[in-house]
N, C-alpha and C positions, 0 to 999 in steps of 0.2 A: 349650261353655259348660256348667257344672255346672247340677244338683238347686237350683232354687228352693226355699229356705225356709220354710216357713209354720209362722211360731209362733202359738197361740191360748192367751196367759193368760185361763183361762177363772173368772168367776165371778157366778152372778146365775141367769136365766132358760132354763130346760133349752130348753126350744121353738125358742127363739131361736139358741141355740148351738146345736142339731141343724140349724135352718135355712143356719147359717154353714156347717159342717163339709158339709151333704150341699152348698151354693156350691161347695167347692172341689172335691168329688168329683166334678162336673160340667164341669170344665175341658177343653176343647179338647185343650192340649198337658197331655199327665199324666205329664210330668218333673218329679214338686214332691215334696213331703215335707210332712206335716203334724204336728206334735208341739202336744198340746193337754195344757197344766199345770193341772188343777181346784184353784183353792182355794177349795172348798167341800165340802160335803157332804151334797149331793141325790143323793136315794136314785136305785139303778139307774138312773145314768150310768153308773158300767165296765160295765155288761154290755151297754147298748147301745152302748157303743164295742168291745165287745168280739165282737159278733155283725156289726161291719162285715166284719170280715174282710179285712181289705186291709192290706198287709206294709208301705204308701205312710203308715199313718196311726200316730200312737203314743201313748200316752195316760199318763198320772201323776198320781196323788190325793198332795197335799201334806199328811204327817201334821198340820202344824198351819198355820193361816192366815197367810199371807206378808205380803198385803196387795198393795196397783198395785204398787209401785215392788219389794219385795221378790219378788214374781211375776215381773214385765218382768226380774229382773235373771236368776230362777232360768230363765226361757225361754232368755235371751241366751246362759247358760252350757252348753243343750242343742247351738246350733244349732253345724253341722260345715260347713253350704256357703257358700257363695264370697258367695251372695245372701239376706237375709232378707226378708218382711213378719210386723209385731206384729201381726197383724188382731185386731178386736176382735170381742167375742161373741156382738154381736147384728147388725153388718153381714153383707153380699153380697158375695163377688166375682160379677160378671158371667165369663159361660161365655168372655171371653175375655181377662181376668185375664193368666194365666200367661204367653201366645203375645204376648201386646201389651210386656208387661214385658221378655218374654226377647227381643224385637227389638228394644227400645230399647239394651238391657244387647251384644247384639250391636254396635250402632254405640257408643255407649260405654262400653266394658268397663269402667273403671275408675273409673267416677263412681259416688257414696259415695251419692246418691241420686237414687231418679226418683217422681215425682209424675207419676201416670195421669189422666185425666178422673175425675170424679166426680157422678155423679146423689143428693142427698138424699133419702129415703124417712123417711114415718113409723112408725110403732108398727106398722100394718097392711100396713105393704110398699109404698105408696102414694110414689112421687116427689112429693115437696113442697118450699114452701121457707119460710122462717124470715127473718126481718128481718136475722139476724146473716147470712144464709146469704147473702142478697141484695147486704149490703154486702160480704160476702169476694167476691162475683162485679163488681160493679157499681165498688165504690171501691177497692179492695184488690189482687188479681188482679191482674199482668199481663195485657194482653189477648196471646193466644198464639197463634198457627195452627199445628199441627202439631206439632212439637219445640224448644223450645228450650235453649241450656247457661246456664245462668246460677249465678253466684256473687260472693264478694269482700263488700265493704261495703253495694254498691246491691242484693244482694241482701237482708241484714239489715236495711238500711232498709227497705225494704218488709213486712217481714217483722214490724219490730218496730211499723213504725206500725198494720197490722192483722194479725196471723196468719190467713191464707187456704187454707192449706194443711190437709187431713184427713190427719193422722195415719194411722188405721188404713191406709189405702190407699197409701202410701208404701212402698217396696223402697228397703232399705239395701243397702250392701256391708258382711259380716259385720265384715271387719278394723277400720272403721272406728271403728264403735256399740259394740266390745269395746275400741278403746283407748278412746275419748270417756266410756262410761259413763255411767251414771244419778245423777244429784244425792241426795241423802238426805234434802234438808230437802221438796220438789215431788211433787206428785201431779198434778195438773188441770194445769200449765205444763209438767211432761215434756217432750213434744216438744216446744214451741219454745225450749226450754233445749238440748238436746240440736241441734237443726240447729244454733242458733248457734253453739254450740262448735266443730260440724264446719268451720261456714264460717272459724272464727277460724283453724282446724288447716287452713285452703287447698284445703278442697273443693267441689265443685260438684254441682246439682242439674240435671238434665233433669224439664221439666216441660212434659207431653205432654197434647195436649187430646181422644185419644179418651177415648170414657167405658168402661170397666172393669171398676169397684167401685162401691158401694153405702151410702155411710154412713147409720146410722140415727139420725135426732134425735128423740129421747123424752119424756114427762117424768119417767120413770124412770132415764133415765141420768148415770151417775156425776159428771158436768160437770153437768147439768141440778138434781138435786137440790138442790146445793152454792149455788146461788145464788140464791137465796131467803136464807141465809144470810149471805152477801155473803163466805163463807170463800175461796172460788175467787178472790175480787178483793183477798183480803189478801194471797192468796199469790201473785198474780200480781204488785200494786206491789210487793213484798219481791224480788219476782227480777228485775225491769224495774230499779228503783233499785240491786239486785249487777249486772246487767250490764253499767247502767251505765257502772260504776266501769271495770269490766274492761275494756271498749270503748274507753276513755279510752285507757288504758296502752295498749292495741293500738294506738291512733294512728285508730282508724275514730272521729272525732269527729264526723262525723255520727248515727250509728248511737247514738254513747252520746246525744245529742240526743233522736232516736226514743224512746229506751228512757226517757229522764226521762219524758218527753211523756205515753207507752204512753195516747194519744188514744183509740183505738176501743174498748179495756179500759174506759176512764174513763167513755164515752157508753154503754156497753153496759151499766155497773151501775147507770146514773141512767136508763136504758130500763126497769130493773129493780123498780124503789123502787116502784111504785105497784101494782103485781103482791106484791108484799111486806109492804104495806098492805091491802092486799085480804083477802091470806091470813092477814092478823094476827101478821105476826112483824114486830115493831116492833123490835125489838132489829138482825133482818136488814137492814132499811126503813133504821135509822139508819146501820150499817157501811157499806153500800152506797153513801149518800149522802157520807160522808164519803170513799169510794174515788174516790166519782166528783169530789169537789171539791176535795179538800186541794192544797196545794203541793206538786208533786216535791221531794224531797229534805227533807220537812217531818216530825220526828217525830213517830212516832204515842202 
């Protein structure tokens, strides 16, 4: 089995990405590759990635700001192995990350993805959990012992009725996320734009219940800020109602169902609205309400 992947579009808080980067220096199996894309420009970062010394880690300052999706795609263009993870800047791999992944990817070689356990931590490194966090375990989730293959429609459906899945912590098969691609119009939806595609193109996911990784929930982070705004819940009904459509012509007409529905997106922005109110963005307070209530398929 090839060099694990690890790509870190990196931008935001140095601390935090030194914290991710020394994660994966700390791995058990240390057959991986690390290439970290900055777009930013906080002072002395390269020379601290420059003083690591290690031929394993590679690093790139982007002369001008790319953006999520213009970063994720300039990452995708670096990797060369068989295996990728996106990880993000301010999660953990757990020290057994690598050895857990690369023994799933042993029994199946050729699945496009695997979903490891995952522990939520806060701001201070702290395992916690969050009411959204609660229902991707509690309502959402498959319940799983061990390993399981899952794909097709009854995949999506689940998927689309809540996204349970963490991103960062997710290992791709490189082939696949380079013909699927990243959308243009999404930023905060990315990935569950992107699994769906893969599942429509006939792939499958292994989703393993040791824990591994580390996702951090903030209120600094990129998803978190946005919704107080209710931006994240406009662009999620805009891609939940293009799915849709596309779901339809695929013939998974349950699935395009879910995605009119996008139920847990809907309760999660009217979870939102009085946090919104609180904070005095009343402009947010009303987007929000309206995401959470309109008719599917209702112009905006």
């Amino acid at each position: 089995m090839t060099t694990l992947e690890i790509l870190l579009p990196y931008y935001g808080d140095v601390a935090l990405m030194q914290a991710a980067v020394r994660s994966v220096l700390a791995q058990t199996d240390g057959d991986w590759r690390l290439t970290v894309v900055d777009d930013g420009k906080e002072p002395g970062v390269p020379e601290w990635f420059a003083q690591l010394d290690d031929d394993r880690v590679r690093y790139f300052r982007n002369e001008q700001n790319l953006g999520v999706t213009g970063n994720y795609r300039k990452c995708l263009g670096l990797a060369e192995y068989e295996h990728l993870v996106f990880m993000g800047t301010d999660d953990i791999m757990l020290p057994n990350y690598v050895a857990n992944v690369r023994s799933i990817l042993e029994q199946y070689p050729r699945v496009a993805m695997v979903q490891p356990g995952v522990d939520v931590i806060d701001s201070t490194g702290k395992v916690s959990s969050t009411l959204a966090d609660e229902a991707k375990r509690r309502l959402y989730a498959p319940k799983i012992q061990g390993r399981r293959l899952l794909g097709g429609e009854e995949l999506a459906v689940s998927l689309l009725r809540g996204n349970w899945l963490y991103f960062p912590a997710i290992c791709w098969r490189t082939d696949a996320v380079k013909t699927a691609g990243f959308r243009d119009n999404l930023e905060i939806i990315q990935d569950l734009a992107l699994v769906i595609d893969l599942l429509q193109a006939g792939e499958h996911m292994v989703v393993d219940d040791t824990k591994a990784f580390q996702y951090r929930r903030h209120a600094v982070s990129a998803s978190t800020s946005s919704a107080f705004s209710g931006s994240r819940f406009t662009e999620a009904r805009r891609y939940f109602l293009d799915a849709a459509d596309r779901l339809d012509a695929h013939g998974w007409h349950r699935a395009a169902k879910a995605s009119r529905l996008h139920l847990s997106a809907r309760i999660h922005a009217l979870t939102l609205v009085p946090g919104a109110m609180r904070a005095g963005q009343w402009d947010g307070a009303k987007t929000l309400l309206r995401n959470a209530t309109s008719t599917a398929g209702q112009p905006r």
